[in-house]
CHARMM-style PDB file with segment names, atoms N, HN, CA, C and O in Angstrom:
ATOM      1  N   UNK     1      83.056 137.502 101.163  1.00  0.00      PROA
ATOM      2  CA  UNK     1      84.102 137.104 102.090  1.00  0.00      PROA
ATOM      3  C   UNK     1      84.772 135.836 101.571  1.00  0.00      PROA
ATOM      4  O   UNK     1      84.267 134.767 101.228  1.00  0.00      PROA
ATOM      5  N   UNK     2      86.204 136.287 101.608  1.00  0.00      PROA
ATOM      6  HN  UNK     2      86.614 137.155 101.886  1.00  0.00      PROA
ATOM      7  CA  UNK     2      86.972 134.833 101.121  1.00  0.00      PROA
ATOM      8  C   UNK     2      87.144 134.195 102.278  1.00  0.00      PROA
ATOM      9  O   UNK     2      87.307 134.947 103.239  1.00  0.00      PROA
ATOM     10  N   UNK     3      87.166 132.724 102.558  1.00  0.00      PROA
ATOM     11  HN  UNK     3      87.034 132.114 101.777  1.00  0.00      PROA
ATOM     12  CA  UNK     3      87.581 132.038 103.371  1.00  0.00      PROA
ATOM     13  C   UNK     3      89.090 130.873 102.575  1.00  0.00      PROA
ATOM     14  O   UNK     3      89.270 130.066 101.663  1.00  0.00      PROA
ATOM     15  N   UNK     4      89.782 131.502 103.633  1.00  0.00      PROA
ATOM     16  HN  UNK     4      89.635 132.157 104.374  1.00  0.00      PROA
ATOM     17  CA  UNK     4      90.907 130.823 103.072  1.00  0.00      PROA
ATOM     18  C   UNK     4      91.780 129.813 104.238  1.00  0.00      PROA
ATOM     19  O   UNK     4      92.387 130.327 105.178  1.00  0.00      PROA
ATOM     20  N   UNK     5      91.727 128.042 103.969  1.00  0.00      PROA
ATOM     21  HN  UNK     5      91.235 127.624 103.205  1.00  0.00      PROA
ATOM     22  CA  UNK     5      92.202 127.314 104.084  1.00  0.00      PROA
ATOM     23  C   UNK     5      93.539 127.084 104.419  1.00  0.00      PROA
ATOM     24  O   UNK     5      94.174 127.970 103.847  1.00  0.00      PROA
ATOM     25  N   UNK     6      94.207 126.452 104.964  1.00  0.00      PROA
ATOM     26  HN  UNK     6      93.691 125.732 105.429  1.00  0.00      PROA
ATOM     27  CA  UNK     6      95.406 126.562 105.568  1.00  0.00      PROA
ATOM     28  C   UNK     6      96.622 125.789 104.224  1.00  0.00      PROA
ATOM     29  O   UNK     6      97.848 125.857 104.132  1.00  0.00      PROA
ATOM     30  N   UNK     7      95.425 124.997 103.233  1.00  0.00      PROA
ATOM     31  HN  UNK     7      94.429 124.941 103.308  1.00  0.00      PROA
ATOM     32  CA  UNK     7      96.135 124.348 102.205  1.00  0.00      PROA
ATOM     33  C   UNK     7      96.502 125.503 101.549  1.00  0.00      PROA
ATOM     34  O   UNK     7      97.681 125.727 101.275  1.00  0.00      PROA
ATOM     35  N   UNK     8      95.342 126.478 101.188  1.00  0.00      PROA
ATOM     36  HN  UNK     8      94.384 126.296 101.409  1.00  0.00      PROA
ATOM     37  CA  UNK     8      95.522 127.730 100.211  1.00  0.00      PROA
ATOM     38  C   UNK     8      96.939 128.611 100.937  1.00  0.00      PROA
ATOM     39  O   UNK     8      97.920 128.929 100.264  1.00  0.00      PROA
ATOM     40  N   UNK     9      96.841 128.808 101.931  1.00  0.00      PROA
ATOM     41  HN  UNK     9      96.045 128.549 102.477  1.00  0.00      PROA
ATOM     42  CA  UNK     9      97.823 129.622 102.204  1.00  0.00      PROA
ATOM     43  C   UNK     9      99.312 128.849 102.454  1.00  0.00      PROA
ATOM     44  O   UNK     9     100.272 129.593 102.658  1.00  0.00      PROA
ATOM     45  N   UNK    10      99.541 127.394 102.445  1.00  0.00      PROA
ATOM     46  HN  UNK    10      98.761 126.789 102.279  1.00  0.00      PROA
ATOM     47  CA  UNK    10     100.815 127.226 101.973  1.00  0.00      PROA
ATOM     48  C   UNK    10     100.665 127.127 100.945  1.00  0.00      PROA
ATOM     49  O   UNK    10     101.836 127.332 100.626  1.00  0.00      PROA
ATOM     50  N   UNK    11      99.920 126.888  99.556  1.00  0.00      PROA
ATOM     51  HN  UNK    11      98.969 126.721  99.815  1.00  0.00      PROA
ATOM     52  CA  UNK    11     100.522 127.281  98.451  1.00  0.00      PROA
ATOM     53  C   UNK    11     100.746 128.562  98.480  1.00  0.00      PROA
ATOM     54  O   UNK    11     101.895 129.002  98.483  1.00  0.00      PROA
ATOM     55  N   UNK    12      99.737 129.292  98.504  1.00  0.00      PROA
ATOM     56  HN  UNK    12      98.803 128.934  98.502  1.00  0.00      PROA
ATOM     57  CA  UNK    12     100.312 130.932  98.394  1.00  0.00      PROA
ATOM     58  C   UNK    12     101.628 131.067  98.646  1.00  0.00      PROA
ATOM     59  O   UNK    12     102.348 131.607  97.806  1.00  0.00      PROA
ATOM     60  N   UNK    13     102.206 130.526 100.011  1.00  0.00      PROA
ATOM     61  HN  UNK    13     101.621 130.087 100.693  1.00  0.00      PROA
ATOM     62  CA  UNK    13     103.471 130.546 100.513  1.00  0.00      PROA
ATOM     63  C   UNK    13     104.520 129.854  99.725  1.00  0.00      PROA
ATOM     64  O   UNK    13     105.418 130.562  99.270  1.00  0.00      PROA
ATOM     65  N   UNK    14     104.543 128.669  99.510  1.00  0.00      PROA
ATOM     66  HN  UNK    14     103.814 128.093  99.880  1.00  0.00      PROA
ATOM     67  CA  UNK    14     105.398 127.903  97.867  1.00  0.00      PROA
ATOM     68  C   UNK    14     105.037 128.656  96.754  1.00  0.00      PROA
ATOM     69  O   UNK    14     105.473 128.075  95.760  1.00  0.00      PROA
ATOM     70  N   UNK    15     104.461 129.649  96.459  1.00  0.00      PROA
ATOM     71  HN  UNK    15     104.107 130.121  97.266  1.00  0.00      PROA
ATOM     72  CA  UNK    15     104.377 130.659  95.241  1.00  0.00      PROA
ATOM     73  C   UNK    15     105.339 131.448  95.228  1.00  0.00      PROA
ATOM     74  O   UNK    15     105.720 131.724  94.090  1.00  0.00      PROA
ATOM     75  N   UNK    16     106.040 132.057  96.279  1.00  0.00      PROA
ATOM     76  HN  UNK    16     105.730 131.833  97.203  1.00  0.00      PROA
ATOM     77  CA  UNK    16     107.054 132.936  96.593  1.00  0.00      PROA
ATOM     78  C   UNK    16     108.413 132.255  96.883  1.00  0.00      PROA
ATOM     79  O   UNK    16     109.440 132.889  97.124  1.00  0.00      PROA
ATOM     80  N   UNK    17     108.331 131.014  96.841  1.00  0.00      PROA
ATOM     81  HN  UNK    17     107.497 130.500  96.645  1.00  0.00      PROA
ATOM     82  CA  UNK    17     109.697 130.489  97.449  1.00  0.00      PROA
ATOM     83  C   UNK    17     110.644 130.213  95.795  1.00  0.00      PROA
ATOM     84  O   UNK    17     110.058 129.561  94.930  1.00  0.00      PROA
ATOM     85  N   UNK    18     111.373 130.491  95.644  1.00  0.00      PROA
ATOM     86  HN  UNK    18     111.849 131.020  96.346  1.00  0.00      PROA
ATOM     87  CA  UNK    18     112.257 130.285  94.287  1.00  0.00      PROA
ATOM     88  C   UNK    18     112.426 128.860  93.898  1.00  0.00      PROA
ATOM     89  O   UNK    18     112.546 127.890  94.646  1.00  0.00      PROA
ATOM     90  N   UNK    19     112.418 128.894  92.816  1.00  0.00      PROA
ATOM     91  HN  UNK    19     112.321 129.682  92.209  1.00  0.00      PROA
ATOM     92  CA  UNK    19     112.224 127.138  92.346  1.00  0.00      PROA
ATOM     93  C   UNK    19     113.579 126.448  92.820  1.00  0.00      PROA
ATOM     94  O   UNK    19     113.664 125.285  93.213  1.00  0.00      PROA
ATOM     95  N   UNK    20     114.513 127.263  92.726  1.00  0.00      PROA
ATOM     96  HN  UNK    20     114.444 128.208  92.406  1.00  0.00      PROA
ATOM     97  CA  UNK    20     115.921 126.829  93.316  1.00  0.00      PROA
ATOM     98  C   UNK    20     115.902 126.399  94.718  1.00  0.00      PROA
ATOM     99  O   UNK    20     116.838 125.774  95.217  1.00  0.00      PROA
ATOM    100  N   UNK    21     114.687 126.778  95.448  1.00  0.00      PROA
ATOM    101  HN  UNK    21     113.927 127.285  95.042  1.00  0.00      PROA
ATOM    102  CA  UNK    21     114.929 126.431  97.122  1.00  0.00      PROA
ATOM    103  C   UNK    21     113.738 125.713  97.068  1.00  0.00      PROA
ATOM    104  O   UNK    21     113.156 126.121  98.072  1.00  0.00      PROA
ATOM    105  N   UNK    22     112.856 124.735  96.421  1.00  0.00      PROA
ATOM    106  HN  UNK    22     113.329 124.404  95.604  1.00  0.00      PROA
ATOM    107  CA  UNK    22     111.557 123.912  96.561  1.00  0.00      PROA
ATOM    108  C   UNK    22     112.162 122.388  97.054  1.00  0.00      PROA
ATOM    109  O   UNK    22     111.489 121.616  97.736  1.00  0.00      PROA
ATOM    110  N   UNK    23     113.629 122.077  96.561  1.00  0.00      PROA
ATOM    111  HN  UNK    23     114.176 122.704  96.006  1.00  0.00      PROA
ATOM    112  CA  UNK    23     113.855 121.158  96.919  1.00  0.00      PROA
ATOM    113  C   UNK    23     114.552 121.016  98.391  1.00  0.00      PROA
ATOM    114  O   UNK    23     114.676 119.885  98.860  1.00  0.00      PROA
ATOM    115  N   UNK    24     114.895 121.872  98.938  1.00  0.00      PROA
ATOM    116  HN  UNK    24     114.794 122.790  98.557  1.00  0.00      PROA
ATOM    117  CA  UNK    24     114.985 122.045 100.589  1.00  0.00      PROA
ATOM    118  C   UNK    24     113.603 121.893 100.711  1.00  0.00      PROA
ATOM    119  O   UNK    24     113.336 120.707 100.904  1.00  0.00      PROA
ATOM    120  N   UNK    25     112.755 122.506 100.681  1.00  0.00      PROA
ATOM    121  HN  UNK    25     112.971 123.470 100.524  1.00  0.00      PROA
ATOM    122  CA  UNK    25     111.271 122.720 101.455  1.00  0.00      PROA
ATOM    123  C   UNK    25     110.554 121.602 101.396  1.00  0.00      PROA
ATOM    124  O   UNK    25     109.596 121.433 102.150  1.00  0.00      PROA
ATOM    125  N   UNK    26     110.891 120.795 100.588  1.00  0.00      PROA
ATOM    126  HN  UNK    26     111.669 120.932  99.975  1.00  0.00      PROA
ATOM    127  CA  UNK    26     110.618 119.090 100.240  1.00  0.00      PROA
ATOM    128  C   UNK    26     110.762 118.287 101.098  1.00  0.00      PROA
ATOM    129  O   UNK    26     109.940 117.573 101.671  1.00  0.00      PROA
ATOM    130  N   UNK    27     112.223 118.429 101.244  1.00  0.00      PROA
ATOM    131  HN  UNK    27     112.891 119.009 100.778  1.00  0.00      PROA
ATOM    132  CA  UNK    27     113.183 118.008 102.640  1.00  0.00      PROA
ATOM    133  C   UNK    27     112.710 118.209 103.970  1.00  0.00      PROA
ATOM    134  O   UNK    27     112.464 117.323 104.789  1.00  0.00      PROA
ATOM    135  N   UNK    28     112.565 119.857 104.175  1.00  0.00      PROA
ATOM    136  HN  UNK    28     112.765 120.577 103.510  1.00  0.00      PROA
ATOM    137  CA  UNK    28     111.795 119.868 105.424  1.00  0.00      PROA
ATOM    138  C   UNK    28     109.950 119.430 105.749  1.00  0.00      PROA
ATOM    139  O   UNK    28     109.362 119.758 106.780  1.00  0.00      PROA
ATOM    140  N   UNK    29     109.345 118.671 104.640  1.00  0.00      PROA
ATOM    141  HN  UNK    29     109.824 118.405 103.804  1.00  0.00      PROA
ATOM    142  CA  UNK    29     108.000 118.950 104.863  1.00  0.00      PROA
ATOM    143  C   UNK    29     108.386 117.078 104.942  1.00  0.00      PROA
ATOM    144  O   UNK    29     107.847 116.365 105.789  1.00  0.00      PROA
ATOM    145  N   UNK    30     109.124 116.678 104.181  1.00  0.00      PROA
ATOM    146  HN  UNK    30     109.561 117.257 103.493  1.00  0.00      PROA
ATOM    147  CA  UNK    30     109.428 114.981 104.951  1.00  0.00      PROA
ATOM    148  C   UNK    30     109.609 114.661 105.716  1.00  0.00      PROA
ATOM    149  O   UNK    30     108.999 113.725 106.232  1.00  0.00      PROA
ATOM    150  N   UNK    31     110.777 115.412 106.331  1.00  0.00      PROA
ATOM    151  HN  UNK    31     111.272 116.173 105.912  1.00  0.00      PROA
ATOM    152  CA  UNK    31     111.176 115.202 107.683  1.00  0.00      PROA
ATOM    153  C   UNK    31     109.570 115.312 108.808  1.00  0.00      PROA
ATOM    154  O   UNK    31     109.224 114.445 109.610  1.00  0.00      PROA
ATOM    155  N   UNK    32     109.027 116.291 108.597  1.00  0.00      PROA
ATOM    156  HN  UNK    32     109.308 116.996 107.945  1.00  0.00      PROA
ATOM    157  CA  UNK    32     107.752 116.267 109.482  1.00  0.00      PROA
ATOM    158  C   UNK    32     106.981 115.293 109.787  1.00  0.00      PROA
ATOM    159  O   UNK    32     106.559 115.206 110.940  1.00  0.00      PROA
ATOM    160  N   UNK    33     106.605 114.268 108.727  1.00  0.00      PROA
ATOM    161  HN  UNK    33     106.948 114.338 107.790  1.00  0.00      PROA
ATOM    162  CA  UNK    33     105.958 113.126 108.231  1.00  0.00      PROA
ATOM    163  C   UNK    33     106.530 111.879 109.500  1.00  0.00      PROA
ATOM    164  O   UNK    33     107.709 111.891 109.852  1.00  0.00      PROA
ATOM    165  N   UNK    34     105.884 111.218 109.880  1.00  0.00      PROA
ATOM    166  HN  UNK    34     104.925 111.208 109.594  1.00  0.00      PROA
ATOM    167  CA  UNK    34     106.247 109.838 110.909  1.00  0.00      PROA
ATOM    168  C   UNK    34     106.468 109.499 109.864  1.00  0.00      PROA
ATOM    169  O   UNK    34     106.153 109.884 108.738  1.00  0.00      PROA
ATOM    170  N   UNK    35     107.551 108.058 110.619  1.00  0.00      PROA
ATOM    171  HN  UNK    35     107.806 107.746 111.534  1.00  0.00      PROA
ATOM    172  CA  UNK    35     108.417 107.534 109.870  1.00  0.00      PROA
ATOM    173  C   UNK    35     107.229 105.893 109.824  1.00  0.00      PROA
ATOM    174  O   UNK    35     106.412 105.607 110.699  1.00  0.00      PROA
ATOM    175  N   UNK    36     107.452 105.261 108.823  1.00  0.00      PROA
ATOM    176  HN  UNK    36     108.116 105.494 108.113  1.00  0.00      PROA
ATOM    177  CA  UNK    36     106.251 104.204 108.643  1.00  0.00      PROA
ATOM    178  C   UNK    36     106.801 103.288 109.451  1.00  0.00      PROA
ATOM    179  O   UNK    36     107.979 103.352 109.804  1.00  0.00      PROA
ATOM    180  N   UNK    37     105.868 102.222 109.863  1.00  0.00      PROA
ATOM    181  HN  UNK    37     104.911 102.170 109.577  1.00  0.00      PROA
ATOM    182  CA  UNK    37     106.145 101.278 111.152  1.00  0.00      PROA
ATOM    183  C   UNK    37     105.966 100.400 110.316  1.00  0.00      PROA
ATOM    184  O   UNK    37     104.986 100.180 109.605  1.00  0.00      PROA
ATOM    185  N   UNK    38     107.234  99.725 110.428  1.00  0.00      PROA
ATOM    186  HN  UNK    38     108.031  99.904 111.006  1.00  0.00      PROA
ATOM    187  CA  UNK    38     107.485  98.248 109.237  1.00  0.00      PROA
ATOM    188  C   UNK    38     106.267  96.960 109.923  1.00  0.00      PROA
ATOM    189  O   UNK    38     106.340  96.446 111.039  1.00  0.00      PROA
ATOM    190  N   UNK    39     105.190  96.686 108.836  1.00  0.00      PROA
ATOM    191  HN  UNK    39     105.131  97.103 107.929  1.00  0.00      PROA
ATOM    192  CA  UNK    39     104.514  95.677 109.391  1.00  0.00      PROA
ATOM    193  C   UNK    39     104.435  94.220 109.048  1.00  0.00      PROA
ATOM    194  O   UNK    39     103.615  93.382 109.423  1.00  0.00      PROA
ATOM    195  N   UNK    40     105.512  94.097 108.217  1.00  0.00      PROA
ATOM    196  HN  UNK    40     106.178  94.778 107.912  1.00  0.00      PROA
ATOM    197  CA  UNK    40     105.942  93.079 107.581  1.00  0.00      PROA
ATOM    198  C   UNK    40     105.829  91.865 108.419  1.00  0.00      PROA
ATOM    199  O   UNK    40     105.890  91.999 109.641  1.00  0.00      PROA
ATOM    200  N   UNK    41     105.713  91.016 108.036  1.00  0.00      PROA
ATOM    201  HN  UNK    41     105.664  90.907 107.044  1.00  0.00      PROA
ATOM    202  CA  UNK    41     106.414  89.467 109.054  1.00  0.00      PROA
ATOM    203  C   UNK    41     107.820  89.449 109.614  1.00  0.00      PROA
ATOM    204  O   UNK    41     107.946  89.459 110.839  1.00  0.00      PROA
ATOM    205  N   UNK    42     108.754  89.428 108.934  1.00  0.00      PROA
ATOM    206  HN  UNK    42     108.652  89.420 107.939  1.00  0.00      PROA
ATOM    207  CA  UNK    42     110.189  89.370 109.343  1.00  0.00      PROA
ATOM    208  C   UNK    42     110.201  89.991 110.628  1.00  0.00      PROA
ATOM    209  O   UNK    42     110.810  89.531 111.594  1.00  0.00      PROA
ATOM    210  N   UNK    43     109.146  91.627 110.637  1.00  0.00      PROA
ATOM    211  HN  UNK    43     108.651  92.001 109.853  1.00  0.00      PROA
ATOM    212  CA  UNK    43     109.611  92.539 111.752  1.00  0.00      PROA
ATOM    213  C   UNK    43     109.258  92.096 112.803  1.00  0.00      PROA
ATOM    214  O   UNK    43     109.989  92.082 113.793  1.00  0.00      PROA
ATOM    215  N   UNK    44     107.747  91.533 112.771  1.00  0.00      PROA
ATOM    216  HN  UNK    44     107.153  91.544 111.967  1.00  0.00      PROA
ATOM    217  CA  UNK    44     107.454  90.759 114.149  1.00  0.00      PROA
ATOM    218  C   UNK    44     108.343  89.666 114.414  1.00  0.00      PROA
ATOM    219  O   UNK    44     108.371  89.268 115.579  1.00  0.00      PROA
ATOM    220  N   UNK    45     109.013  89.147 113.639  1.00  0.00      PROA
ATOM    221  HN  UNK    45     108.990  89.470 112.693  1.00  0.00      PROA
ATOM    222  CA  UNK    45     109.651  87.822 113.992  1.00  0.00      PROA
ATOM    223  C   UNK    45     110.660  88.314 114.585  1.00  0.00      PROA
ATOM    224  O   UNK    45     111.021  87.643 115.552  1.00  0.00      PROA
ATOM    225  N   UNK    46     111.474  89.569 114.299  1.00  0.00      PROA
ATOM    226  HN  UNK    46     111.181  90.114 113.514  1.00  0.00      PROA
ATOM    227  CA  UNK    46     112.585  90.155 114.648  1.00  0.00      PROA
ATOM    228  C   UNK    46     112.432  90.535 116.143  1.00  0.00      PROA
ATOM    229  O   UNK    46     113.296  90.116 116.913  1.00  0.00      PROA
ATOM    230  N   UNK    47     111.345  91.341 116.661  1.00  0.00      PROA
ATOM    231  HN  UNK    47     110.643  91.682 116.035  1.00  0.00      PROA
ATOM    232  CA  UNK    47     111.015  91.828 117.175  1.00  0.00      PROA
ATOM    233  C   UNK    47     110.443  90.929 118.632  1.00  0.00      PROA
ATOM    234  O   UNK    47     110.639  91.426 119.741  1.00  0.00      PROA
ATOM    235  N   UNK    48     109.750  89.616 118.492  1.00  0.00      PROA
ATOM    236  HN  UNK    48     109.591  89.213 117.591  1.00  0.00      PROA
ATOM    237  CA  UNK    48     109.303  88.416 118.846  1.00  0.00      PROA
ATOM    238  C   UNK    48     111.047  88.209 119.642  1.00  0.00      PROA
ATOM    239  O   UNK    48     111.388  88.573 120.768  1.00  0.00      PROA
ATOM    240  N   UNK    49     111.930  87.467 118.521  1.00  0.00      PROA
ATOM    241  HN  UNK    49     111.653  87.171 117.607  1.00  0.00      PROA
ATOM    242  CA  UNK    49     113.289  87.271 118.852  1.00  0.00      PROA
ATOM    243  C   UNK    49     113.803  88.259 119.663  1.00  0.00      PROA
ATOM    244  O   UNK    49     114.029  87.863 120.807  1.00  0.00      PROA
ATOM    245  N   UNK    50     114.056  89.386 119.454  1.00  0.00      PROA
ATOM    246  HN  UNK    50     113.872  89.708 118.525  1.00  0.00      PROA
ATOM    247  CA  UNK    50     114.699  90.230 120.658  1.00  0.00      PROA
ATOM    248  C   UNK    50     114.050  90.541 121.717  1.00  0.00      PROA
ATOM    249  O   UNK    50     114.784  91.139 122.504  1.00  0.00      PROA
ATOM    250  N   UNK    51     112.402  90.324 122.307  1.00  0.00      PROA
ATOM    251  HN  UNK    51     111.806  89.838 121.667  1.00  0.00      PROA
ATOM    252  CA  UNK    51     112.230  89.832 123.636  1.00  0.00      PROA
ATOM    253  C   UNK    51     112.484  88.996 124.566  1.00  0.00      PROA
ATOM    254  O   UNK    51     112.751  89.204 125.749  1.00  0.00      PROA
ATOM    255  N   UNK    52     112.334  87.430 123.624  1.00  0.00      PROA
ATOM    256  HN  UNK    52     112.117  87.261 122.663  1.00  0.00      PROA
ATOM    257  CA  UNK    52     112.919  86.660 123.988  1.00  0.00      PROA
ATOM    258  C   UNK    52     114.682  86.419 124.273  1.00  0.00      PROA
ATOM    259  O   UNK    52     115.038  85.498 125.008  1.00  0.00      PROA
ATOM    260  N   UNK    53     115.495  87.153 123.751  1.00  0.00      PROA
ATOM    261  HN  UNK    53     115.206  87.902 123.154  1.00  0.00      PROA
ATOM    262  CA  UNK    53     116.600  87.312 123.918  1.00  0.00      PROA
ATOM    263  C   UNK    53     117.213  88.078 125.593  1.00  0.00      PROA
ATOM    264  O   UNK    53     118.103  87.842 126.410  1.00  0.00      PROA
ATOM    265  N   UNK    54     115.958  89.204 125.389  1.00  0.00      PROA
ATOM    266  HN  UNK    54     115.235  89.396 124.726  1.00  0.00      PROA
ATOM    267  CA  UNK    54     116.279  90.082 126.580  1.00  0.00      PROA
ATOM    268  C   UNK    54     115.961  89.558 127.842  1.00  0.00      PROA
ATOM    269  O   UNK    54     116.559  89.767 128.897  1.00  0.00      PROA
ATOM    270  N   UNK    55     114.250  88.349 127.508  1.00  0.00      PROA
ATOM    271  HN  UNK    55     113.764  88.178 126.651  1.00  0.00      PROA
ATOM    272  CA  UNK    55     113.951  87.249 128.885  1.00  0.00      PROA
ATOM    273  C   UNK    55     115.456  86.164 129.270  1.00  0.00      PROA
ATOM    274  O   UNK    55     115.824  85.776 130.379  1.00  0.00      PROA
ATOM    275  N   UNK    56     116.031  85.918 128.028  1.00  0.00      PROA
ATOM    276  HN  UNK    56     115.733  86.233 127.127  1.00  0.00      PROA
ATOM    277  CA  UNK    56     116.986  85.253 128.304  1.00  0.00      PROA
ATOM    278  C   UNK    56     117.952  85.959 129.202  1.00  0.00      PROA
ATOM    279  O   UNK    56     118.211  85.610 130.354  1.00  0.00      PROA
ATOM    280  N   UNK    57     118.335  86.730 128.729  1.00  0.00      PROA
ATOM    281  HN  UNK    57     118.125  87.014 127.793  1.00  0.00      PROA
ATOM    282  CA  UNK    57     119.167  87.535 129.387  1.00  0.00      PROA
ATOM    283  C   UNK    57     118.987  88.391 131.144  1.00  0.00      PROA
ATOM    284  O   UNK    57     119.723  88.572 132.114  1.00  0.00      PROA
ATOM    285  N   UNK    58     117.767  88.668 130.817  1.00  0.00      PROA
ATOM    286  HN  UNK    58     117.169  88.521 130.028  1.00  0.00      PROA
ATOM    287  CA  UNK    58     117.766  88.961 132.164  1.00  0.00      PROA
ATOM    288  C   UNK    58     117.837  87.594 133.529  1.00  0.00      PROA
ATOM    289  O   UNK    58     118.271  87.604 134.681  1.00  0.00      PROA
ATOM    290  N   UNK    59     117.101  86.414 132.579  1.00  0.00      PROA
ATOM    291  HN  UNK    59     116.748  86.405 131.643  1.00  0.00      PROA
ATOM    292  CA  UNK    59     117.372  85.185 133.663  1.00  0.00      PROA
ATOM    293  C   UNK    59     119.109  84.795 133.594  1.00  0.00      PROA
ATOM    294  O   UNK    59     119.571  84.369 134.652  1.00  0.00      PROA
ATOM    295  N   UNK    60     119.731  84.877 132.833  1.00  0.00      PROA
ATOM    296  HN  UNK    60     119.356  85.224 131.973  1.00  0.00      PROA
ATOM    297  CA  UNK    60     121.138  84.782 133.109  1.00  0.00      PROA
ATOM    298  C   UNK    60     121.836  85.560 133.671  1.00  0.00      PROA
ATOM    299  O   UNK    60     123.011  85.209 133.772  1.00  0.00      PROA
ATOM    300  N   UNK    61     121.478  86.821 134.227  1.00  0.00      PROA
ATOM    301  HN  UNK    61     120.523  87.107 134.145  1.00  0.00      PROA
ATOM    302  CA  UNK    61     121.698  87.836 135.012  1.00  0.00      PROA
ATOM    303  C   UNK    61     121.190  87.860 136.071  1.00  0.00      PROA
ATOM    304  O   UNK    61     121.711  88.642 136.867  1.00  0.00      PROA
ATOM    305  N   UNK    62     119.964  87.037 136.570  1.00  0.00      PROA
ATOM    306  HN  UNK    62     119.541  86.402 135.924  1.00  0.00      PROA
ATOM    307  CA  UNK    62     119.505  86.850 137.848  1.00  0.00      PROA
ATOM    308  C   UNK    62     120.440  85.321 137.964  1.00  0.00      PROA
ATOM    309  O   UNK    62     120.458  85.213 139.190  1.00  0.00      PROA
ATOM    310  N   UNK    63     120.899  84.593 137.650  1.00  0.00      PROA
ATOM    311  HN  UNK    63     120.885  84.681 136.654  1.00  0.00      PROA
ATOM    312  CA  UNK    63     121.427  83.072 137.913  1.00  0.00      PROA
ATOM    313  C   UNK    63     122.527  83.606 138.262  1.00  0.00      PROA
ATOM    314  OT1 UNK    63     123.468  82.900 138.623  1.00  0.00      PROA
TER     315      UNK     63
END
């Protein structure tokens, strides 16, 4: 009995797809992928800043 893997059977499946259409299927298997969550410094600082912007704002909207 073969047991076959879900890796094995998309290659099987990219075995049949024409080399001319691998670079769409590229495309769509990226798109699937989350997009990475910037963890840099800048971002918290950015991120830090536009709360504080929005506390500002909402107290100038209650005044």
């Amino acid at each position: 009995m073969t047991v076959t893997t879900l890796r094995d059977e998309l290659d099987a499946a990219l075995d049949q797809i024409p080399e001319t259409d691998l670079a769409k299927v590229l495309v769509l298997v990226r798109s699937l992928q989350p997009a990475p969550q910037p963890t840099a410094p800048i971002w918290q600082a950015y991120q830090d800043s536009k709360q504080e912007r929005q506390a500002v704002d909402r107290h100038l909207a209650d005044a």
